[in-house]
Legacy VTK file of the C-alpha trace (Angstrom):
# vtk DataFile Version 3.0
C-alpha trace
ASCII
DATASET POLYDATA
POINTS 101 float
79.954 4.629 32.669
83.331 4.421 34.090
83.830 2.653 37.921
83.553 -1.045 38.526
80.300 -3.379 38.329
79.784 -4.804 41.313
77.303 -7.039 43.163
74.588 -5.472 45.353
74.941 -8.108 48.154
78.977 -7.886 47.453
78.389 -4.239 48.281
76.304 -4.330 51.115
78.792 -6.946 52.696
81.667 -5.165 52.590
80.457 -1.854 53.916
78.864 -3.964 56.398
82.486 -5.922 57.274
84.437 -2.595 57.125
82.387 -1.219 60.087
83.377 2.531 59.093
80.835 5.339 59.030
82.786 8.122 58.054
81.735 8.035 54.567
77.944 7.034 54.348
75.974 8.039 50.788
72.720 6.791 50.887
71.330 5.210 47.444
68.074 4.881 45.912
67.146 1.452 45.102
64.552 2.505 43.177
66.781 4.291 40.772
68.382 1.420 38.756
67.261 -1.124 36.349
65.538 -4.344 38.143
64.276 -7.996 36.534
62.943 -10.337 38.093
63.891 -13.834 37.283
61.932 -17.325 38.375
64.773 -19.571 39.567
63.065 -23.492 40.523
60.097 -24.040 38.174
59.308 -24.794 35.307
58.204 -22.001 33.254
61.508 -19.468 32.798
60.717 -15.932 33.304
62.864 -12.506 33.382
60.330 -9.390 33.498
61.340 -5.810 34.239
60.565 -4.809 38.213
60.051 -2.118 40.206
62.450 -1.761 43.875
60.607 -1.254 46.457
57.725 -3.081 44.879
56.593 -7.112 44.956
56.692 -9.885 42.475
52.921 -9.995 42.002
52.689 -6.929 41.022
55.853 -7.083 38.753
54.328 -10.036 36.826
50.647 -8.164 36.270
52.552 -5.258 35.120
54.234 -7.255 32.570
51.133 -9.085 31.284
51.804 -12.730 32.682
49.271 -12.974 35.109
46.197 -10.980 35.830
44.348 -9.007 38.794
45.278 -11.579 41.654
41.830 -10.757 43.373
39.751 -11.313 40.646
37.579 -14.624 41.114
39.859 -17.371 42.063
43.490 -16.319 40.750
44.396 -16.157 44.246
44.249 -20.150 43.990
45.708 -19.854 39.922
48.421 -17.866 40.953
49.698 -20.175 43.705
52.798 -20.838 41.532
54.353 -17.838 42.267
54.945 -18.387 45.972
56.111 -21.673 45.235
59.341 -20.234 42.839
61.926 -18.466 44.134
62.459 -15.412 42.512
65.872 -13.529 42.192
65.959 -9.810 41.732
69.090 -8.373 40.431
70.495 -4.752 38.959
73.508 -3.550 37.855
75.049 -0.717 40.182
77.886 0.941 39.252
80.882 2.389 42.066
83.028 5.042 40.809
86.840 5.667 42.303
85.471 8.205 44.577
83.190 5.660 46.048
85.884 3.209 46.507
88.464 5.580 47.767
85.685 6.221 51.146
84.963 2.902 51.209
LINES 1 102
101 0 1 2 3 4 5 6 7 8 9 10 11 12 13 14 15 16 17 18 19 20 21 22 23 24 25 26 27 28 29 30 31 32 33 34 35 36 37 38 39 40 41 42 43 44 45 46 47 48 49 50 51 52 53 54 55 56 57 58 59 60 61 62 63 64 65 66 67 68 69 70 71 72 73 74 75 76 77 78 79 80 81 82 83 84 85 86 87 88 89 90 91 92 93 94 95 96 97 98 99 100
């Protein structure tokens, strides 16, 4: 796909610092490719997610945990509030974008 990779948070800075609304296209999140990553513990993990969704239910859907409210997983599972997670996706700008920028 032709345009430029860029950073979601590099994007959302510098449409926020150029503090012009004459262009404005609104984008779904939801549309584009997520992972999840664990980025402090031990175990290393990169599953596929869902935007808008949650990390719980990111890691059941890929198999490496279970129902969080089944017996005492809630107390199992504690790990995952303890990691950080990082979500990340590639989005793609083409010139027209950065022309209204």
């Amino acid at each position: 796909m032709p345009g430029c990779r860029l950073n979601l948070l590099a994007v959302l800075v510098f449409l926020a610092c150029k503090g012009e609304t004459s262009f404005v296209e609104k984008i779904n999140l939801g549309d584009f490719a997520w992972t999840v990553s664990s980025r402090n513990s031990g175990r290393n993990i990169t599953v596929q997610a869902k935007v808008p969704g949650g990390i719980f239910s990111d890691l059941e859907n890929a198999g490496i945990i279970g129902n969080i409210y089944y017996r005492f997983n809630d107390i199992e599972y504690r790990w995952i509030g303890e990691t950080d997670w990082a979500y990340s996706a590639e989005i793609y700008m083409n010139k027209e974008h950065m022309e209204h920028s």
